[in-house]
ChimeraX commands (.cxc) that place a marker at each C-alpha (Angstrom):
marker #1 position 0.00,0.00,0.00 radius 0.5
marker #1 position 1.35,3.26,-1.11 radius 0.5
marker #1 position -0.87,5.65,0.97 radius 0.5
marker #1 position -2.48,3.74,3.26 radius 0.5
marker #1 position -5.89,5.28,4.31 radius 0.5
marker #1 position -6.48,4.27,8.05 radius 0.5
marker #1 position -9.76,4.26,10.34 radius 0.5
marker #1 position -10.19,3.57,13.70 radius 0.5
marker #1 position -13.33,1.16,15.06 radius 0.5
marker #1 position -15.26,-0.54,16.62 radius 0.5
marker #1 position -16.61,-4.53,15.32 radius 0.5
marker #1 position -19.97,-4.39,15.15 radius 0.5
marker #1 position -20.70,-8.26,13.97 radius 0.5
marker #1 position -18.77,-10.92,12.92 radius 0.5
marker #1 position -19.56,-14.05,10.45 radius 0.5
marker #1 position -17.67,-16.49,9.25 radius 0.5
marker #1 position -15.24,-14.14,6.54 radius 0.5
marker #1 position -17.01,-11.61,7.48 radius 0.5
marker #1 position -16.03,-8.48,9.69 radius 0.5
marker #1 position -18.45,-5.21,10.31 radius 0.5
marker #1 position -16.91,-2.44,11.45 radius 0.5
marker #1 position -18.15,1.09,12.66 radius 0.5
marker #1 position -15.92,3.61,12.74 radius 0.5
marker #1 position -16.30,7.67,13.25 radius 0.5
marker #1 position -15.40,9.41,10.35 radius 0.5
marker #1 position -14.76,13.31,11.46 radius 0.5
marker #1 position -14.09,16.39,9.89 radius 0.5
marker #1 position -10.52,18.23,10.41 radius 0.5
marker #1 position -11.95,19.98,13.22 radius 0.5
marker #1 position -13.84,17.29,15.09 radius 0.5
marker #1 position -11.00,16.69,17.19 radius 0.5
marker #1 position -10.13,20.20,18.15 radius 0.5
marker #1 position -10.67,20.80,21.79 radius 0.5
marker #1 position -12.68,23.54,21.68 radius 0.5
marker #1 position -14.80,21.66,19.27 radius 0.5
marker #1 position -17.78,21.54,21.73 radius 0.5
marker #1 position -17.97,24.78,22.23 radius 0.5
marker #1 position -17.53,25.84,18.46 radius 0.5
marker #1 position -20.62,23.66,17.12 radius 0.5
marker #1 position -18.81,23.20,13.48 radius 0.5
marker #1 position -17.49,20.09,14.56 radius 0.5
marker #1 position -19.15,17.08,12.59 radius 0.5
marker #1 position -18.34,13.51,12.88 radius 0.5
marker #1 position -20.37,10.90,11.40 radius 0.5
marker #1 position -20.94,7.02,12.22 radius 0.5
marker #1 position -19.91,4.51,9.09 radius 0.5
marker #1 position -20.28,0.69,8.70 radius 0.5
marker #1 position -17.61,-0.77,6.59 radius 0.5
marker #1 position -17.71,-4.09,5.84 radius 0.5
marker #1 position -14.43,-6.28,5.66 radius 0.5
marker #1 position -14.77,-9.12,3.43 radius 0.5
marker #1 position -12.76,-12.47,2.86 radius 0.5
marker #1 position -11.47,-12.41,6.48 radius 0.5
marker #1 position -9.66,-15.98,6.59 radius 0.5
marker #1 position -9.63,-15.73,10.46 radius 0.5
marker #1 position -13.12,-13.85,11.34 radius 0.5
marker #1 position -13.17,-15.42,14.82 radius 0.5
marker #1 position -10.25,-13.74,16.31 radius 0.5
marker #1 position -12.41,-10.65,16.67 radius 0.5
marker #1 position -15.42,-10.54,18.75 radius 0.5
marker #1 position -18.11,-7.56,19.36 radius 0.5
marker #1 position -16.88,-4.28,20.79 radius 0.5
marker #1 position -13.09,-5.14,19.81 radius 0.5
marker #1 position -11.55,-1.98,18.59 radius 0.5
marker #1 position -9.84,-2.39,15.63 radius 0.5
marker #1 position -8.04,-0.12,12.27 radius 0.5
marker #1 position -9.22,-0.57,9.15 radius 0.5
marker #1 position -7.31,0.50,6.10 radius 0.5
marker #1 position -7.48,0.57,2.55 radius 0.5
marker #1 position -5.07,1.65,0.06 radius 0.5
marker #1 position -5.23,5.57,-1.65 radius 0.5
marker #1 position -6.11,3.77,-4.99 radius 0.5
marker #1 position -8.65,2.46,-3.52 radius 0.5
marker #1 position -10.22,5.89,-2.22 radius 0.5
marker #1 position -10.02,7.35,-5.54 radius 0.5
marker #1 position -11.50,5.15,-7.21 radius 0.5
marker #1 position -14.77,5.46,-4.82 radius 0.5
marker #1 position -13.91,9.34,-5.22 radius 0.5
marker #1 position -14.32,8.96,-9.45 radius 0.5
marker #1 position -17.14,6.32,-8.84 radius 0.5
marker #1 position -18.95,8.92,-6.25 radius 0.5
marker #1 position -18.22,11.85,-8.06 radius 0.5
marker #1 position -16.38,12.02,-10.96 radius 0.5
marker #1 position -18.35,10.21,-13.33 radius 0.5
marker #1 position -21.52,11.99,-12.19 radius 0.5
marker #1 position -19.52,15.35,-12.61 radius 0.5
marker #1 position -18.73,14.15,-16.45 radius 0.5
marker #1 position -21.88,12.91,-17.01 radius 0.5
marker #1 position -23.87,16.25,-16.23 radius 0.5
marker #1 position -20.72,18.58,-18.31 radius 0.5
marker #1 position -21.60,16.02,-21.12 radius 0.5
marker #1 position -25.42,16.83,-21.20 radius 0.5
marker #1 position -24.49,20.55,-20.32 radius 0.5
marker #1 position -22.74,20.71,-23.58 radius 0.5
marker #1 position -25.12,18.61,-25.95 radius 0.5
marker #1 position -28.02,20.37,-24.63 radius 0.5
marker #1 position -26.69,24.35,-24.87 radius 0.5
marker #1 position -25.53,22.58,-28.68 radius 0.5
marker #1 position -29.17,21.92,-29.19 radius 0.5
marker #1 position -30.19,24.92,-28.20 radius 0.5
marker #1 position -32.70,24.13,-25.51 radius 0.5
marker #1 position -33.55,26.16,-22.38 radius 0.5
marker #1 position -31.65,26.82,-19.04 radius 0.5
marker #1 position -34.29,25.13,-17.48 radius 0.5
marker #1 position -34.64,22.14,-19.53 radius 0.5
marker #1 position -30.85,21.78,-19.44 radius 0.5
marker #1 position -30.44,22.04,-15.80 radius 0.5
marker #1 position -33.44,19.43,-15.75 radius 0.5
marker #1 position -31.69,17.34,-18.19 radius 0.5
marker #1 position -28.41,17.39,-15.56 radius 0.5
marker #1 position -29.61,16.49,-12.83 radius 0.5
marker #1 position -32.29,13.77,-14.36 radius 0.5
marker #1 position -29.44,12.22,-16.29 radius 0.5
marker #1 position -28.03,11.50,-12.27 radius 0.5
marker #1 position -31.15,9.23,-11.53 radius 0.5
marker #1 position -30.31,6.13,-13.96 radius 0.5
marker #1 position -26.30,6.99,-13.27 radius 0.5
marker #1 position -26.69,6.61,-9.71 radius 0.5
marker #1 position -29.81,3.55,-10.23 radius 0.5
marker #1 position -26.92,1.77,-12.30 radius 0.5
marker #1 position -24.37,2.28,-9.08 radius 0.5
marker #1 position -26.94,0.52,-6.69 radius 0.5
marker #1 position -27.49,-2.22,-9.23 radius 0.5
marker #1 position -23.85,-2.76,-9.64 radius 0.5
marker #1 position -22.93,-2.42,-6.18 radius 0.5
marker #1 position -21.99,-5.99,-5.55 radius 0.5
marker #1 position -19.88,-6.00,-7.93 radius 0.5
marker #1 position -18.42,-2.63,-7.26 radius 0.5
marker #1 position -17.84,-3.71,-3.68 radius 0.5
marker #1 position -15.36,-6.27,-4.68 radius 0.5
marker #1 position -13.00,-3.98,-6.07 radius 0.5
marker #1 position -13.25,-1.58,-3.50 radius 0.5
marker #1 position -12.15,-3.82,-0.34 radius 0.5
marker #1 position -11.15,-3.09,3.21 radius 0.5
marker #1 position -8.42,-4.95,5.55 radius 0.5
marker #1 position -8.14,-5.15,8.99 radius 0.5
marker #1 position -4.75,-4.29,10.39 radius 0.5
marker #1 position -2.95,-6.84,12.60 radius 0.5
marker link #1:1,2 radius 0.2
marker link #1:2,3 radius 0.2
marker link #1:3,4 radius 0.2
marker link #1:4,5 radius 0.2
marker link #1:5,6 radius 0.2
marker link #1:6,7 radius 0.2
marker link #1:7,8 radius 0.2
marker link #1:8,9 radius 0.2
marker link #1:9,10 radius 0.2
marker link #1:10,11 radius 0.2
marker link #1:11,12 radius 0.2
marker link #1:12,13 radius 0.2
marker link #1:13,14 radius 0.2
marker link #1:14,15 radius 0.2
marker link #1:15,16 radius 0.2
marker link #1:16,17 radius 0.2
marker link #1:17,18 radius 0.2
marker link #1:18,19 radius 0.2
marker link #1:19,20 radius 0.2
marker link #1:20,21 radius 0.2
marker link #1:21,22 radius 0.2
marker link #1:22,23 radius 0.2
marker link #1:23,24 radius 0.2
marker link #1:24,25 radius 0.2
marker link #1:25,26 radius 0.2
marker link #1:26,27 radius 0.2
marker link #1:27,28 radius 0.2
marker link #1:28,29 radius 0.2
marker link #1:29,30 radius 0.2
marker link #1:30,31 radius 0.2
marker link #1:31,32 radius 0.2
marker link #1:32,33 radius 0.2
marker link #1:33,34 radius 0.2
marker link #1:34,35 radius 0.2
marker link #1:35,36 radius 0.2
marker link #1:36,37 radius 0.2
marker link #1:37,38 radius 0.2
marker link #1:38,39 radius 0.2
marker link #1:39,40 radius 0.2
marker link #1:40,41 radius 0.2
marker link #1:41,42 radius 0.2
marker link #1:42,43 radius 0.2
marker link #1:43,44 radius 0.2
marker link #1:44,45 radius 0.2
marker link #1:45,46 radius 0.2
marker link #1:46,47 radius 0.2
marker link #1:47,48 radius 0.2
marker link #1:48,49 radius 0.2
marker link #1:49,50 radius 0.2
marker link #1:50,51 radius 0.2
marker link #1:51,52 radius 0.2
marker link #1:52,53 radius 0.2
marker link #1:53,54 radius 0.2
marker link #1:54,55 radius 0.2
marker link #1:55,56 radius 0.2
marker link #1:56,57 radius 0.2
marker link #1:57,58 radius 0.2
marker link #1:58,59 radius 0.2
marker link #1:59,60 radius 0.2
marker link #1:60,61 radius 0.2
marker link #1:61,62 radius 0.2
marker link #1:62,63 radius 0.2
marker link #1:63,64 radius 0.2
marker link #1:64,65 radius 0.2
marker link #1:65,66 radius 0.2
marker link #1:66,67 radius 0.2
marker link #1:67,68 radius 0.2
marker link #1:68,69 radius 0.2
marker link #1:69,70 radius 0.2
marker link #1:70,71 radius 0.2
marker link #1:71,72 radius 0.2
marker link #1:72,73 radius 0.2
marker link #1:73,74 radius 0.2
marker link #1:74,75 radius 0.2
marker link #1:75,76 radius 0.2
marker link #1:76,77 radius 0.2
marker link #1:77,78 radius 0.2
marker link #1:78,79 radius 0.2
marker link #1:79,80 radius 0.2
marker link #1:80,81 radius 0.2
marker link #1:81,82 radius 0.2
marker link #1:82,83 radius 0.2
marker link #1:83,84 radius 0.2
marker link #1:84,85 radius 0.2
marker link #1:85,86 radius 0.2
marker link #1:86,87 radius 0.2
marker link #1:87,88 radius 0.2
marker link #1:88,89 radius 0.2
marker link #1:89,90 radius 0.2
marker link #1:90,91 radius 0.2
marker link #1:91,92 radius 0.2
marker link #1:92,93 radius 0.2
marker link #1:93,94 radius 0.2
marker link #1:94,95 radius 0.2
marker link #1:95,96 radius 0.2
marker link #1:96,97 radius 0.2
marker link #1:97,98 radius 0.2
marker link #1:98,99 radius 0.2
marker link #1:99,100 radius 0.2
marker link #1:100,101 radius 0.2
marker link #1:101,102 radius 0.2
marker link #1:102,103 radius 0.2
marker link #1:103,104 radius 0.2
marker link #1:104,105 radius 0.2
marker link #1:105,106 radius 0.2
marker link #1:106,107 radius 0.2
marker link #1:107,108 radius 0.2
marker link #1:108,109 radius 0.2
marker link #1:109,110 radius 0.2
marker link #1:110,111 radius 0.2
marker link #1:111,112 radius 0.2
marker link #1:112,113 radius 0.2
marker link #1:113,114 radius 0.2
marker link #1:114,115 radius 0.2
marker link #1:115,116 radius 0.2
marker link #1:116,117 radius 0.2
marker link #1:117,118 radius 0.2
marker link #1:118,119 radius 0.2
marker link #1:119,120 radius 0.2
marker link #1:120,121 radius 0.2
marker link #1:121,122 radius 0.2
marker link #1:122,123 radius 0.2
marker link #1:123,124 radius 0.2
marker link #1:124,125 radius 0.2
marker link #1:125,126 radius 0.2
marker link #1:126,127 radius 0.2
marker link #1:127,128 radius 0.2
marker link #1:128,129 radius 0.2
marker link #1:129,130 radius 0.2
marker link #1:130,131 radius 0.2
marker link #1:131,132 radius 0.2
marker link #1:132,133 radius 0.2
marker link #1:133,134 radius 0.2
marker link #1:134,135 radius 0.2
marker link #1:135,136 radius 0.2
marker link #1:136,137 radius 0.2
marker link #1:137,138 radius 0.2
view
């Protein structure tokens, strides 16, 4: 792993090759001190599951655990997430102005040509999840 891309956690469930871990994903200033008081502060609760664990039953519930994935990895959720989508909506941008149609039906056109983008994600998202994998460090 070039860039490693670390999260701390918590198991949440384990099955046989099969590890679920929750971990708190913050913002840069979540762990300020004066966080509390400043009300910015965000931090959010994620579920990542860790597939193909050989050795699932070393872990039990409420183990705390790091989970890491490679920076490869992270971009290609990043162009999956949002650079497609981002290419998609330039691309109707363009052929629609070229068509000459309205600002209004163009920006409809944009964000409608989202809905079977992002319906094509969920149906693929088996697959997807392969490629995109998670380890849990020793």
């Amino acid at each position: 792993m070039e860039h490693p891309i670390r999260h701390d956690g918590i198991v949440e469930s384990v099955e046989e090759g099969h590890v679920r871990v929750r971990i708190v994903q913050t913002s840069a200033c979540a762990g300020c001190k004066v966080a509390s008081r400043c009300h910015t502060a965000e931090a959010k609760d994620k579920v990542v599951d860790v597939m193909g664990v050989k050795d699932a039953g070393r872990w039990h519930v409420g183990d705390a655990v790091v989970v890491s994935t490679d920076g490869s990895m992270a971009g290609r959720a990043l162009l999956i997430g949002f650079g497609w989508p981002l290419i998609l909506m330039l691309a109707v941008l363009v052929s629609t102005i070229a068509a000459g149609c309205s600002e209004g039906l163009t920006a409809a056109l944009m964000l409608g040509s989202l809905v079977p983008y992002y319906l094509g994600v969920w149906l693929c998202r088996d697959k997807i999840a392969q490629k995109i994998t998670f380890r849990i460090e020793d």
